[in-house]
N, C-alpha and C positions, 0 to 999 in steps of 0.2 A: 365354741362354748358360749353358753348366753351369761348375761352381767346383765347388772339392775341398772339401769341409766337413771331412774328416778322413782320416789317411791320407799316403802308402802305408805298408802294413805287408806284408814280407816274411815269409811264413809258409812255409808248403810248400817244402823244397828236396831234390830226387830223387839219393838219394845213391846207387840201384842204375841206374841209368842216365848220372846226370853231364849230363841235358839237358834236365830240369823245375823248374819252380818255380812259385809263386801269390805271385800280390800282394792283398790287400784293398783296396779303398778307398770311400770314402762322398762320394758327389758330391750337389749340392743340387740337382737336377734330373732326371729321365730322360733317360739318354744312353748312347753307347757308350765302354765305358771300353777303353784300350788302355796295355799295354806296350813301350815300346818301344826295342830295348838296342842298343849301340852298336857290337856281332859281328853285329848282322843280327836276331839272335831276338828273340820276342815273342810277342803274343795280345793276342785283344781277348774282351768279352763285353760284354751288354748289361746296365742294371741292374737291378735286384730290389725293389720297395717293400713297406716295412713300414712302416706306424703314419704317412704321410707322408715316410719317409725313404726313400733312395736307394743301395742296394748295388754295390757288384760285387766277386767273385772270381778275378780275369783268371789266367787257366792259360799258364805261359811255354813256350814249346816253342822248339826247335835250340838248344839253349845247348851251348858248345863245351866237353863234360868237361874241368877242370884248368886252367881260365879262368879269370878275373875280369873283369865286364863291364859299364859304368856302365848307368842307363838314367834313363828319363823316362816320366811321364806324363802320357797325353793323353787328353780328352771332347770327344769328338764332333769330334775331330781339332787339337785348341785345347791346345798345351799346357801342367799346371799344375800339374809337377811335375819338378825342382825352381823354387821363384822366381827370375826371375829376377837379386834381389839376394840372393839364398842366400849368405850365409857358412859354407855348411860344404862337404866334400868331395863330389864328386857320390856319389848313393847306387848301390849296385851289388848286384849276382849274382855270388856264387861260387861255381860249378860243380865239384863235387868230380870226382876221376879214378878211376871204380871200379876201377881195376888196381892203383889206391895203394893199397887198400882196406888199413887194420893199418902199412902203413907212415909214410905221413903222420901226424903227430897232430890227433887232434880234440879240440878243446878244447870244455866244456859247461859255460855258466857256468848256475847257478841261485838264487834265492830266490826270497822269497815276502812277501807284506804292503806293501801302498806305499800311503801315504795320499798324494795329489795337491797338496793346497792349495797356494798359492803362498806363499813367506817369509811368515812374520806372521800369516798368515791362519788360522791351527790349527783343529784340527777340534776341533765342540763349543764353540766359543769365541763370543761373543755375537756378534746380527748388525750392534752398534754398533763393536764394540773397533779398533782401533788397527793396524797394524804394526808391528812392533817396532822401535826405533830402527836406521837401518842396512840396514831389510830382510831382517834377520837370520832364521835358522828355528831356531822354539825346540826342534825336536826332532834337529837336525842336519841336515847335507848330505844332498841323497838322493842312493842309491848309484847307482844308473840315468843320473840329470843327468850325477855327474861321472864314470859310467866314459862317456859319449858323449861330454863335453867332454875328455876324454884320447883316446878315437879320434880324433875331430875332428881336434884342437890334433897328432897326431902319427899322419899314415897309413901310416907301417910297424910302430905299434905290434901286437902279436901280436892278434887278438880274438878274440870265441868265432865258434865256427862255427854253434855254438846256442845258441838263449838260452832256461831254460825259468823260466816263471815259473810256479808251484806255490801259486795262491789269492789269493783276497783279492785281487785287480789294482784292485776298485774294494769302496768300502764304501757301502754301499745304507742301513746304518744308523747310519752318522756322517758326516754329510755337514758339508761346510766351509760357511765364512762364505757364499761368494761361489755356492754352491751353495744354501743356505738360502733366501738371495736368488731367487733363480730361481722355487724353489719357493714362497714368500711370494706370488710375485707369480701364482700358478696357481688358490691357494686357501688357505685358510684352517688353519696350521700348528696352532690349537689343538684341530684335530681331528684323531684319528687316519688317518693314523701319523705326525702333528705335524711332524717337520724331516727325519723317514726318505724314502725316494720311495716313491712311491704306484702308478707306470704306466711303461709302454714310455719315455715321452715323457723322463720323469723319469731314465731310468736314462740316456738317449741324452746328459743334462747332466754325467753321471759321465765318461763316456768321452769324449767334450769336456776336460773338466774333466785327464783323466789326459793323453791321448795329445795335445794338442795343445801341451802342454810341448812348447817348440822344440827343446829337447836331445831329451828323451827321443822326439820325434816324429821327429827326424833317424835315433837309434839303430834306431829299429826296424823304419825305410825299409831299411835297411842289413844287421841282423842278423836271419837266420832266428826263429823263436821258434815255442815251444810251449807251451800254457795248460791250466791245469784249474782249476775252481772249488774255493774255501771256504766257510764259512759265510757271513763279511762281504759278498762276493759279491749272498747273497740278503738274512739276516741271523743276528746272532750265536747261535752254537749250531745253526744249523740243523740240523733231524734228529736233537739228542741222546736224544730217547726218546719211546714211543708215548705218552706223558700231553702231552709238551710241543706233540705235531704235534695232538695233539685237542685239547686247548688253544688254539692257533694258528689251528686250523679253525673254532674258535667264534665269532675275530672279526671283525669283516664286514670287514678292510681284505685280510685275508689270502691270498685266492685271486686278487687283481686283483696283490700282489705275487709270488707265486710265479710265477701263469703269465708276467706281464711278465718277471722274473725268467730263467725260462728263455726266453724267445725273444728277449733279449737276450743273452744268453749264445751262443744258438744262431749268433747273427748278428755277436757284434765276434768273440768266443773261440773257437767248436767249430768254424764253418766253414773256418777255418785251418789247424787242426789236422790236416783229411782229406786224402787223397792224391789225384790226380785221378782216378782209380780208383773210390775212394770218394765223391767227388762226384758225378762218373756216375753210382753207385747207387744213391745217396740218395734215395728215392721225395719228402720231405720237401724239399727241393732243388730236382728238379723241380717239383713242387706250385705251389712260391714261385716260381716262374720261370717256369710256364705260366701265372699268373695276373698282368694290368696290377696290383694290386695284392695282393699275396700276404700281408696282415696276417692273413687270417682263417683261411686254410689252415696258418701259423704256428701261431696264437693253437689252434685246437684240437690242435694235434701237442702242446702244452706243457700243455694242461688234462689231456689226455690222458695223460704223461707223467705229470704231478703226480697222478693218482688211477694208474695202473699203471706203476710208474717200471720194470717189464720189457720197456716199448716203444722205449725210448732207451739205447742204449748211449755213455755219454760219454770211456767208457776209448780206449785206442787206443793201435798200435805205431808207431814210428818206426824207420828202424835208419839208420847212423853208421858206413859201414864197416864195422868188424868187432864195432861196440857196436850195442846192441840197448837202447833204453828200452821201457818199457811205463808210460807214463801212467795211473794207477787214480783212478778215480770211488769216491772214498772220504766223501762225501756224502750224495748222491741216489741210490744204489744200497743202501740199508742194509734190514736187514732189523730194523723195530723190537719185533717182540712179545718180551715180558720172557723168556721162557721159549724162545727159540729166537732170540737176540738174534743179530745177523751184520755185520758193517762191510760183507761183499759179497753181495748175493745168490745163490744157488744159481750159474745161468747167468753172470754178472759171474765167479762163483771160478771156475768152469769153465771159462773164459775164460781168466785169468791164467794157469793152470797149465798149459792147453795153448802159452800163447805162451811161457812159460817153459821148458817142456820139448822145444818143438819142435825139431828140429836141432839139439844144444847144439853140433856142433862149427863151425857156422856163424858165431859170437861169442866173441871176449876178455873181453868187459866186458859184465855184464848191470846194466841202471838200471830202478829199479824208482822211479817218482815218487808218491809220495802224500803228497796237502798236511797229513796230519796223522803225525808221527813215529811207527814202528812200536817205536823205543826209546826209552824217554824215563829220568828220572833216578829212581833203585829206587826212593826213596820214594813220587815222584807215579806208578809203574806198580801198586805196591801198593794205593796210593791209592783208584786207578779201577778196582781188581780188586777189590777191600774193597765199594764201590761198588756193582758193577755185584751182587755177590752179595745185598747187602742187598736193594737194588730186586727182583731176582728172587723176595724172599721167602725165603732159608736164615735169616733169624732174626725173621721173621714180619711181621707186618703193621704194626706199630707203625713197626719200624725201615725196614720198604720206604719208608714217606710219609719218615721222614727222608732216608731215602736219596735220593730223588727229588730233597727239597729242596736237599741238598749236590751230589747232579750241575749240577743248574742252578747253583748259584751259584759254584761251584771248576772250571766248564768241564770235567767231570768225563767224555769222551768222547772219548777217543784210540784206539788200536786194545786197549790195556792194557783199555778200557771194553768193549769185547768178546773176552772172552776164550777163547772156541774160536776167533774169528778167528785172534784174536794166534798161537795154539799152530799154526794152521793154514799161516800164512802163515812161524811160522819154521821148522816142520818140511820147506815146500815151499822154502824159502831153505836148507834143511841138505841136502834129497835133492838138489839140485840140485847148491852147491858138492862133494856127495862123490860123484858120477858120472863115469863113463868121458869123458875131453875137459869137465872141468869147465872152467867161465871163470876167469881169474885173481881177476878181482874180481868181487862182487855190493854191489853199494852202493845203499840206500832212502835216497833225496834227500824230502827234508820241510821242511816250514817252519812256519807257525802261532804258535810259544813264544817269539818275539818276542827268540831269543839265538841262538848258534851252539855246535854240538857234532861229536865225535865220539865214537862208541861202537862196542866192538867184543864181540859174544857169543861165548860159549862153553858149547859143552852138557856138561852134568854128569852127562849119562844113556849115555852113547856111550862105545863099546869104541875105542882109541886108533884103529885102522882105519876107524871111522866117522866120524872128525872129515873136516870139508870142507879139499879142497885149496885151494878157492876161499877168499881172504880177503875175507870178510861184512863189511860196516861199515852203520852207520847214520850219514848226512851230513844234518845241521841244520843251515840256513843263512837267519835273520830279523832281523830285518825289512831290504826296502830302504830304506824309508822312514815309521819310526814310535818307538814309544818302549815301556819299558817300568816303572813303577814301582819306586822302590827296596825296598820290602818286598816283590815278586815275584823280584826280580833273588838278595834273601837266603835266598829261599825253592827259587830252580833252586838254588844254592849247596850248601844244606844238603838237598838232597833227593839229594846225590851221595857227602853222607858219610858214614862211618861210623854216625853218631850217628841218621841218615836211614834206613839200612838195617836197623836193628836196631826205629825205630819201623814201621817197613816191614813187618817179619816179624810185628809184635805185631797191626798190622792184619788180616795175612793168617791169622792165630790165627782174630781174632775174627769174621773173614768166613766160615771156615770154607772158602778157597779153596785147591783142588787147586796140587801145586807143580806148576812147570812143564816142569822138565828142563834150564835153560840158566840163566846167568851173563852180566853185561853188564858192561863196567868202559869207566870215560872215558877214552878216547883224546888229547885235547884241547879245552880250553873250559872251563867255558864263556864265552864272548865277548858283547859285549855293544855294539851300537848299529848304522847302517845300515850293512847288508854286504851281499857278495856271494862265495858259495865258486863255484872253474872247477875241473873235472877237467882233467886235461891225461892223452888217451889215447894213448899211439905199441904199437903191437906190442902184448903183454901186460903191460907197465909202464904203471904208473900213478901221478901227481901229484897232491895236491892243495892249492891255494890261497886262502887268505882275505883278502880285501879288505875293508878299510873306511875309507866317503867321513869326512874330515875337514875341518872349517875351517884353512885355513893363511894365509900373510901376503900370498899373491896370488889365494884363492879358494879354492874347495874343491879337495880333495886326497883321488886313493884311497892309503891308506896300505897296505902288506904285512904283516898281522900274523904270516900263517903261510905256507909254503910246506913241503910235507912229501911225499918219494915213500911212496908206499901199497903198493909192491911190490918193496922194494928187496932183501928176505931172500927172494924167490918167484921 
């Protein structure tokens, strides 16, 4: 008899028709998984094996535009979802009305960073230690728990319509107590890669580990969602430069973790993410589907990927009405040689710019997601611009090896660390806001820096006519659940002020780096501890929201730090 090992995750929801959706779910046996909602619509599919485990991606079809519709599911006609003693709301489909399309609002809540463990259990923390009195969590409420326990607890609360989460969903290389455990018990921790996971099997304990949280497994039964990886993902730094990945390649743990890496990724995170459209034409899909067990037809698509990452495309469009995101593979897409350095490949930018420019009158709001911040605070953009110049060799070979060494150790790889990206990407953000039927907003949603910001550019090279009509921000919204050092926290601080900027320009002296044309100043922030920012999009007006989970006198609490229109003078 099959049982739900994990799951349902609402992912795919068809906002240009108002009558598709995808459910994920991971059943422990081979079976037929089915949807099935309480207006009549559904699907079923059969399921998919990898590494011993059990997939499905159920595609929901008739769903009634401008609806909301509970549902259930069921294996091999049994079924196991919700429990029967479920204490929360039944989980549902909300079918948007494409004739609303601009007038409804959609709201897009995002962050990024969530470490799992349960109260007490901290990551890194020995595999003897304790709980903390109380049950207590030493790094705060996670923000996920309690914005699901505020749906829950009140369902005419407002929620998002999307949920994207922007990296890091799982950490492959700080794994908790209760995870360690797991791993202990496979092999032998004082070999490499010691308490990090090792294989497919390994990572399936992460995602266990995150999604089976009962709040957060209720929330995301419920609410659409869209993923892209970070580093922590595979692990820290991933892809910061061609010495580190030869490096990486030298040690025998390394290719058993990337390829696991990405075909786990392939299978909780990317297959979600595609439309059913794109399912269908996933050759790689099929593959895993025509095969009783499709581990091996996986396993070389991701070896394959890891030596030619121009076989996989991880980006991808979603649209929202009259908003348009474009998700970027700001990763596994990098172009590492020193001297022709790229955050996107060739084909990957070639990509962006055409989804960006295509029909601009088709959108209000264009989102542009990428897990690592395209603004960050002057000092630290100086920082990785100084950086990246040394490692290239402008003040020769001595300072390159230094430079090398300060990339790895100051995380020195933002888009700031590539900088023809960076100029490339804001030049494509400025031709855009100053075009015939620009969008009101352009807003780069990020996370990674483990605080929350706003930032707004201004170009310093442009005839008052070439300023964009579109109002550009950059939206940083981290962690949901993690922490950040207090001498990091003093260091985002002073990297915003004056005193910051001026060491900023001395760097940029000594790097010998090209100015760039544009100005950036804080909007708001920076903030500090588990959050979550939501757009709220109606028409051409735009909202935005900061949330953060707190400890209160009857449990956690999301608190309002911010609430601010983004289009209120436009």
């Amino acid at each position: 008899m099959a049982g739900l090992r994990l799951g349902p995750l609402l992912r795919y929801v068809d906002w240009e028709s108002g009558s598709r959706a995808t459910v994920w779910v991971e059943a422990t046996r081979p079976c037929t998984a089915e949807v099935r909602c309480a207006d009549g619509a559904g699907g079923t599919s059969p399921t998919f094996a990898v590494e011993g485990h059990h997939y499905a991606l159920v595609v929901v079809t008739g769903l009634t535009p401008g609806t909301t519709t509970a549902y259930e599911v069921l294996l091999d006609g049994r079924r196991v979802w919700p429990a029967e003693d479920s204490p929360y709301p039944p989980s549902t489909i909300s079918a948007p009305a494409p004739e609303r399309a601009g007038a409804d609002p959609v709201r897009v809540a995002f962050g990024s960073c969530r470490w799992a463990a349960p109260p007490g259990r901290g990551y890194g923390a020995p595999l003897d230690s304790r709980p903390l009195p109380g049950g207590s969590d030493p790094i705060g409420p996670d923000a996920l728990d309690t914005l699901a326990v505020r749906l829950a607890a009140d369902p005419g609360a407002a929620r998002p319509d999307v949920l994207l989460l922007l990296g890091d969903q799982v950490y492959a290389d700080e794994t908790s107590q209760a995870t360690r455990r797991r791993l202990a018990a496979r092999r032998d921790l004082k070999e490499a890669p010691g308490a990090e996971v090792a294989d497919y099997e390994e990572y399936t304990h992460l995602y266990d580990e995150s999604w089976r949280d009962p709040d957060v497994r209720w929330l995301l039964s419920t609410v659409p969602s869209c993923m892209i990886f970070d580093d922590h993902d595979v692990v820290d730094d991933w892809n910061t430069s061609e010495a580190w990945l030869r490096d990486m390649r030298g040690t025998p743990w390394w290719h058993e973790r990337i390829v696991s890496g990405l075909m786990s990724y392939w299978v909780y995170q990317h297959l979600g993410n595609l439309s059913p459209e794109a399912l269908e034409a996933d050759p790689v899909y099929a593959a895993v589907h025509a095969d009783p067990d499709g581990t091996e037809a996986l396993r070389v698509h991701a070896a394959e990927v890891d030596a030619d990452p121009a076989r996989a495309r991880w980006s991808y469009r979603r649209v929202f009405g009259r908003t348009r995101l474009l998700m970027v593979d700001s990763r596994a897409a990098r172009v590492l040689d020193e001297h022709r350095r790229s955050m996107l490949r060739e084909e990957e930018e070639r990509w962006l710019r055409e989804e960006v420019l295509s029909d601009p009158g088709a959108y209000d709001h264009l989102l542009i997601g990428t897990s690592l911040p395209w603004l960050l605070p002057p000092l630290i953009h100086e920082a990785e611009s100084w950086n990246a110049a040394l490692c290239r060799g402008e003040r020769g070979k001595r300072w390159a090896r230094i430079g090398e060494k300060v990339r790895r150790a100051g995380d020195l790889e933002h888009w700031a660390a590539f900088p023809d990206s960076f100029q490339r990407l804001s030049e494509l953000l400025r031709e855009t806001g100053s075009a015939s039927g620009a969008p009101a907003t352009i807003c780069v949603l990020s996370g990674d820096v483990h605080h929350a910001y706003i930032a707004e550019p201004r170009w310093t090279d442009s005839a008052p006519e070439a300023t964009p009509a579109s109002r550009i921000l950059q939206l940083t919204c981290s962690p949901v659940h993690n922490s950040v050092p207090a001498y990091l926290r003093a260091g985002f601080r002073f990297g915003w002020s004056r005193a910051g900027r001026r060491l900023g320009r001395a760097l940029a002296l000594h790097g010998r780096t090209a100015p760039i044309g544009m100005r950036w100043r804080k909007e708001g922030g920076p903030w500090f501890g588990n959050q979550l920012m939501t757009l709220t999009l109606t028409g051409r007006k735009a909202a935005l929201t900061l949330v953060q989970a707190k400890d209160g006198p009857t449990g956690a609490q999301l608190e309002t730090v911010l609430e601010r229109p983004l289009t209120s003078n436009r």
